[in-house]
GUNU-674768 format. One record per residue (C-alpha): x, y, z; chain; residue number from 1. Coordinates in steps of 0.1 Angstrom, whole numbers. Example, Ala and Ser with C-alpha at 12.3 -4.5 7.8 and 13.67 -1.06 7.14 Angstrom:
2
DOGU     px     py     pz  kette   nr
DOGU    123    -45     78      A    1
DOGU    137    -11     71      A    2
This chain:
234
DOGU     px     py     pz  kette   nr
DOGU   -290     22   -127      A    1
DOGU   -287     -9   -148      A    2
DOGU   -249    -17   -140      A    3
DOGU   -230    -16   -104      A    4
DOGU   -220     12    -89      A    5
DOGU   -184     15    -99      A    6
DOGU   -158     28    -75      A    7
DOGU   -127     31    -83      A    8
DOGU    -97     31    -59      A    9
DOGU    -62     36    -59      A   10
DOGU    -29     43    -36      A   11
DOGU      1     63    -55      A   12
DOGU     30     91    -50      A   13
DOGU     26    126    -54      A   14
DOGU     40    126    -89      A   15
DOGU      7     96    -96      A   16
DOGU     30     65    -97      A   17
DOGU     18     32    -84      A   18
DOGU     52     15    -76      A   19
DOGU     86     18    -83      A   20
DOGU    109     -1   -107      A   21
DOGU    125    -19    -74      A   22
DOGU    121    -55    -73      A   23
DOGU    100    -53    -43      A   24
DOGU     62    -38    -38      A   25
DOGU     62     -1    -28      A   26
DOGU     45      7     -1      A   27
DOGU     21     38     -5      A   28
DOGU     -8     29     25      A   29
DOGU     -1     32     57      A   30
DOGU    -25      7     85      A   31
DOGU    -55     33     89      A   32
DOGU    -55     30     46      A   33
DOGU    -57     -6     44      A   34
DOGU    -84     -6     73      A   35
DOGU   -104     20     53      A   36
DOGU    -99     -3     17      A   37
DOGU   -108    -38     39      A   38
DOGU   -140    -17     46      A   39
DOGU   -147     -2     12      A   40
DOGU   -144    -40     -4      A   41
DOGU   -166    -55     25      A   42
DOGU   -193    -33     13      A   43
DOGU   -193    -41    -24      A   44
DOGU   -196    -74    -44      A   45
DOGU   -172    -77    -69      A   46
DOGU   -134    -64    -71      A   47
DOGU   -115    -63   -103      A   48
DOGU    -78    -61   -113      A   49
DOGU    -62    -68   -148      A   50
DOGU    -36    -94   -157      A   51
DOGU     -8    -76   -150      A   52
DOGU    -16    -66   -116      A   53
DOGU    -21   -102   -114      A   54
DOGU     14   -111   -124      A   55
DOGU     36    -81   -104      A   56
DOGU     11    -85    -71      A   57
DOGU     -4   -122    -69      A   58
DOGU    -29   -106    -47      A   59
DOGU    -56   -128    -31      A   60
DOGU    -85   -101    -32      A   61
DOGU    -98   -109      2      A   62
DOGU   -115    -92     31      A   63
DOGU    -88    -88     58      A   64
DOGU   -112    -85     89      A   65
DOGU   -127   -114    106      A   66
DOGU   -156    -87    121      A   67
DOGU   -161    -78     82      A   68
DOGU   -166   -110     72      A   69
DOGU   -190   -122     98      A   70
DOGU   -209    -91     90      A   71
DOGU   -212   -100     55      A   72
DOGU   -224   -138     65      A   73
DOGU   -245   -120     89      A   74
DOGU   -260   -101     56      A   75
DOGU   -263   -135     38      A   76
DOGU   -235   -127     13      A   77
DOGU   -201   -147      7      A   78
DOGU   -174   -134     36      A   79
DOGU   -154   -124      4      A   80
DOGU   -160   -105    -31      A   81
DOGU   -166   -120    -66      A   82
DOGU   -129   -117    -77      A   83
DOGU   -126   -102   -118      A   84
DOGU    -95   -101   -137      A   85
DOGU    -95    -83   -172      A   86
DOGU    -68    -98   -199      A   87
DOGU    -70    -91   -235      A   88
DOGU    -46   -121   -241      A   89
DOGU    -62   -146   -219      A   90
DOGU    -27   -154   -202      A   91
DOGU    -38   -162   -166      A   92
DOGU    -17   -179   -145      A   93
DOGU    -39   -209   -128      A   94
DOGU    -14   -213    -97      A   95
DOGU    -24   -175    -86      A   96
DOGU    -39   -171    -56      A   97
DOGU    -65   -150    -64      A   98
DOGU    -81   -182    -81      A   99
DOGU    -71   -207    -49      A  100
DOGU    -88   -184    -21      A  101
DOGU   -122   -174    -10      A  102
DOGU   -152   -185    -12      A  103
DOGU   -171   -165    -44      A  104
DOGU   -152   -176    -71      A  105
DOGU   -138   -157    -99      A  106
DOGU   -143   -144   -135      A  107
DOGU   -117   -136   -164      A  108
DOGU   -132   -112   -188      A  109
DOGU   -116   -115   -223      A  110
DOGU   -121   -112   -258      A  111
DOGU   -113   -128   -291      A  112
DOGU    -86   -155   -289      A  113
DOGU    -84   -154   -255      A  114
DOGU   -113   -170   -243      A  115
DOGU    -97   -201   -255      A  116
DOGU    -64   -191   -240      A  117
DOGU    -79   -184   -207      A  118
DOGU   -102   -215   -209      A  119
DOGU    -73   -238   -215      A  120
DOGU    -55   -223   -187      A  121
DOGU    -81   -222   -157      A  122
DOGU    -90   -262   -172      A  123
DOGU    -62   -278   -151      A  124
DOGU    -69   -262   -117      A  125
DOGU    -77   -284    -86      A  126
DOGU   -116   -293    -81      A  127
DOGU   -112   -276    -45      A  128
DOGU   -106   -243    -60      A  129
DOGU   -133   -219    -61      A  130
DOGU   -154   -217    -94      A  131
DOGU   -140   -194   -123      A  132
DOGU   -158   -187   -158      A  133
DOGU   -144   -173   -187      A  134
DOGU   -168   -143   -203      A  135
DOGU   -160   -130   -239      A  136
DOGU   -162    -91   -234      A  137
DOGU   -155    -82   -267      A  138
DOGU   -123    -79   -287      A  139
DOGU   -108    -58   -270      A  140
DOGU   -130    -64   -237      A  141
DOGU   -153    -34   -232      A  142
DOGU   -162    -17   -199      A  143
DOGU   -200    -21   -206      A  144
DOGU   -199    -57   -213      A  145
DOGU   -180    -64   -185      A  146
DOGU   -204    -40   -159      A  147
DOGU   -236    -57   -183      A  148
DOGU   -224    -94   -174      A  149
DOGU   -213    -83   -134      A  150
DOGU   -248    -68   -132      A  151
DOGU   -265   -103   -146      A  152
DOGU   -245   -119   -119      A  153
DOGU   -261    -96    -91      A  154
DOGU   -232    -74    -86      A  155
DOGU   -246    -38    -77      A  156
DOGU   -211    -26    -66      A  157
DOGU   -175    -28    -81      A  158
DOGU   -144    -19    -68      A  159
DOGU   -115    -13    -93      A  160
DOGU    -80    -15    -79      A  161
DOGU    -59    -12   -118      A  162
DOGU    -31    -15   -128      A  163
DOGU    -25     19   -149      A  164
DOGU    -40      1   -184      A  165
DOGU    -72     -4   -160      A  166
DOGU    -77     26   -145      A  167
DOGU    -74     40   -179      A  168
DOGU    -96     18   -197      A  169
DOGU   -125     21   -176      A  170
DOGU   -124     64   -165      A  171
DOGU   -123     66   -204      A  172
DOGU   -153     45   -204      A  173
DOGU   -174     76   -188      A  174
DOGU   -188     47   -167      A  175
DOGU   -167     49   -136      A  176
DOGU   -193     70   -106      A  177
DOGU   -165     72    -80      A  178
DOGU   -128     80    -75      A  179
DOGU   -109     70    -41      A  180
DOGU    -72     81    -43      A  181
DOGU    -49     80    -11      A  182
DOGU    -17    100    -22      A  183
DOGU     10     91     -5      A  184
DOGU     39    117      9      A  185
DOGU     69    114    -15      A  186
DOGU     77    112    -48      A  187
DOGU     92     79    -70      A  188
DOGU    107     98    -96      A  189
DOGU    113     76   -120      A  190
DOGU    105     77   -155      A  191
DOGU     97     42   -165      A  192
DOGU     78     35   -129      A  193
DOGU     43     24   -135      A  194
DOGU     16     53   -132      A  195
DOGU    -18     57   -117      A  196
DOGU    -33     65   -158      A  197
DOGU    -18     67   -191      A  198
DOGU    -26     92   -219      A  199
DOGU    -61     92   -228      A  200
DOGU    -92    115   -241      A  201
DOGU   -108    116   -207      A  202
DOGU   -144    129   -201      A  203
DOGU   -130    149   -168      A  204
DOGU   -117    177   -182      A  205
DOGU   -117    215   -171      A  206
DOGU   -150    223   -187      A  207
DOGU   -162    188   -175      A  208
DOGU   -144    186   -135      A  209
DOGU   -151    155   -113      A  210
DOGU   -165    170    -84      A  211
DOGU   -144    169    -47      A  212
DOGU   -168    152    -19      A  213
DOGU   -139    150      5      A  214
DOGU   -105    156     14      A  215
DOGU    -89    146     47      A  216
DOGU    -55    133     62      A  217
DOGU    -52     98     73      A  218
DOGU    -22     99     90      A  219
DOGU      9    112     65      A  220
DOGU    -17     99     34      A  221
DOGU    -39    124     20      A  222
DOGU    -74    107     10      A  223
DOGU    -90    123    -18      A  224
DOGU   -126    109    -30      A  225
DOGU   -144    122    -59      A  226
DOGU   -180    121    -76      A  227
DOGU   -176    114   -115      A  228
DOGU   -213    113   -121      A  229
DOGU   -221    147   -114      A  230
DOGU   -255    128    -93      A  231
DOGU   -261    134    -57      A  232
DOGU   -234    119    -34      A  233
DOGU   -236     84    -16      A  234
């Protein structure tokens, strides 16, 4: 395979919503979840989120474990991931502390006018932040582009944790191999709450199924975990 490994992973309701339209996060892991996701992104290199996840979430993108991170020094990798973030516009907020923490640095895959945009931006940070380029991906930024210049980079696995516009983007791309959902015991309800995808021509389809390599209960969250490849499971 000439691009990483691409797992996708997400938490959402029953009725496939990511959050609410509440002011504050909604909660959709429980503990064992967030233990399982610190261990899925200890094993891979790179973790990618688009702007607007940026924006609602300021999430740092780090490994929670001190035993994971010494295990990944041990390995003679950075304790944390290669941090991605996917804007068509460019508009990256500098001050976010996805850009301020660990110790790999950080990439903003864009296209067209917003290389510029985003170069402008990430120009004013402190010299003590991490390193962060700017990669044109195409206008829009494409999936392959992004997974060509990851793979140049030495990335061999990607986790993808959306938003909705992401997940959609890159399971359209057909280049996606696997599918982590944890489905969490309620539903939101509410019509303009964000979802887990958005409309799309899909190559999953019921002539063309994802296939099911497990299903357990982690507590009240169901964990679902799917093959998209149709190759032999990992």
């Amino acid at each position: 395979m000439d691009r990483p490994y691409t797992i996708l992973s997400c938490a959402m309701s029953v009725d496939g919503r990511i959050d609410d339209t509440g002011p504050e996060r909604l909660r959709l892991s429980n503990e064992a979840d967030f233990a399982e996701i610190d261990e899925l992104r200890a094993g891979c290199d790179a973790i990618l989120v688009g702007v607007g996840t940026l924006r609602a979430d300021d999430p740092r993108l780090l490994v929670r474990s001190q035993a994971l991170r010494e295990r990944r020094r041990a390995q003679g990798r950075t304790e944390h991931l290669l941090k991605a973030v996917l804007t068509r516009g460019g508009e990256v907020d500098p001050r976010a502390r996805l850009f301020a923490t660990g110790d790999a640095g950080a990439v903003v895959y864009t296209g067209g006018a917003g290389v510029a945009t985003a170069t402008r931006l990430l120009a004013g940070r402190p010299a003590t932040d991490p390193p962060a380029d700017v990669v044109d991906a195409g206008d829009p930024p494409r999936v392959d582009a992004i997974l060509a210049d990851l793979a140049d980079r030495g990335v061999t696995r990607l986790l993808v944790e959306g938003g909705g516009h992401i997940h959609t983007l890159f399971l359209t791309s057909g280049l996606v191999d696997e599918l982590r959902l944890a489905v969490a015991p309620f539903f939101v309800g509410e019509p303009d709450a964000p979802s887990f995808v958005h409309p799309a021509a899909y190559p999953y389809t019921p002539q063309a199924p994802m296939r099911l390599v497990e299903a357990r209960a982690l507590g009240e969250i169901a964990v679902l975990r799917y093959r998209l490849d149709r190759g032999e499971d990992r």
